[in-house]
Legacy VTK file of the C-alpha trace (Angstrom):
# vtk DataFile Version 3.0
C-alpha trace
ASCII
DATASET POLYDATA
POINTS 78 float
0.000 0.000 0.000
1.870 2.893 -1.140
-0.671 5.903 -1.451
-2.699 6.990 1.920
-6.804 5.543 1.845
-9.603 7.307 3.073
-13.351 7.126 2.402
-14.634 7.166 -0.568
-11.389 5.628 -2.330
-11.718 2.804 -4.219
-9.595 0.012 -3.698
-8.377 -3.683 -4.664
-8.336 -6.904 -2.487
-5.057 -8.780 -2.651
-4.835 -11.436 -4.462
-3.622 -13.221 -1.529
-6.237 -12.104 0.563
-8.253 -15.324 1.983
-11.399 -15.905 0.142
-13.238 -14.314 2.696
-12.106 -11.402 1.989
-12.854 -11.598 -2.105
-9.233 -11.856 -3.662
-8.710 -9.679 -6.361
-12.153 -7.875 -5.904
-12.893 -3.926 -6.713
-14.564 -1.998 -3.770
-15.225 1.390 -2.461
-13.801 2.395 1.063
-16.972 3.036 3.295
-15.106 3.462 6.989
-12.165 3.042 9.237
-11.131 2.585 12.443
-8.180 0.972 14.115
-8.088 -1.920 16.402
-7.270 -1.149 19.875
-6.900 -3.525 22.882
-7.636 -7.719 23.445
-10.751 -7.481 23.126
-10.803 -5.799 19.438
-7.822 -8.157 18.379
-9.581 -11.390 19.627
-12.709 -10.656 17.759
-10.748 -9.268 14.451
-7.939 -11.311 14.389
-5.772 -8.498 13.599
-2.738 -6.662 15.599
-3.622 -4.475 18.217
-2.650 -0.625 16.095
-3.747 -2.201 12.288
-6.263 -0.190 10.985
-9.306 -1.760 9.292
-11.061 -0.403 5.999
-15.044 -1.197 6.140
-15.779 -1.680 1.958
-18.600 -1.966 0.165
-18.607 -4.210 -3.079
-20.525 -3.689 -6.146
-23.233 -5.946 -5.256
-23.885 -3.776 -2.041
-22.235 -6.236 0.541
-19.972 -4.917 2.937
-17.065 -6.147 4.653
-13.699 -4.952 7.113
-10.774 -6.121 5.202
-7.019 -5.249 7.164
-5.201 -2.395 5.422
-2.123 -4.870 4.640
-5.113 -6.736 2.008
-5.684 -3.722 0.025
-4.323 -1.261 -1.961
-5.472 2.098 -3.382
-6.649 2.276 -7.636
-7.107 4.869 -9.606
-11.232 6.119 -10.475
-12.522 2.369 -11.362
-15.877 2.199 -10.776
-16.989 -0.361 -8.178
LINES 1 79
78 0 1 2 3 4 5 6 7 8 9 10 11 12 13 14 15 16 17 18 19 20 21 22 23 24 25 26 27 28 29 30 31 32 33 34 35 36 37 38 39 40 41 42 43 44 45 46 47 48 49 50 51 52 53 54 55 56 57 58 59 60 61 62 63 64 65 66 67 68 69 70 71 72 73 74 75 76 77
């Protein structure tokens, strides 16, 4: 991830991303927040500090995906 991503970016799912989180996938950035303390990391399964993108998908689903699964693209619409 090279280029800073805030809401209303649109952005790309690694490819090695676990199916889950739709490898390879375009989607638009709808939120963020960052995962602080045991209780956030238990339920995320994420570091304590990594920040998590909330993205919606073309077919209107929504999902957090880890900011190490994504990266920032250009005006692609989702």
């Amino acid at each position: 991830m090279n280029e800073e991503i805030t809401w209303g970016d649109t952005v790309k799912i690694s490819p090695n991303a676990p199916a889950e989180y739709r490898p390879e996938e375009v989607a638009a950035v709808c939120g963020i927040r960052i995962v602080s303390g045991p209780e956030e990391v238990k339920a995320t399964g994420v570091p304590d500090g990594t920040k998590l993108y909330l993205v919606e998908f073309g077919d209107g689903n929504s999902q957090e995906i880890p900011e190490y699964l994504i990266s920032k693209i250009g005006d692609t619409t989702v």
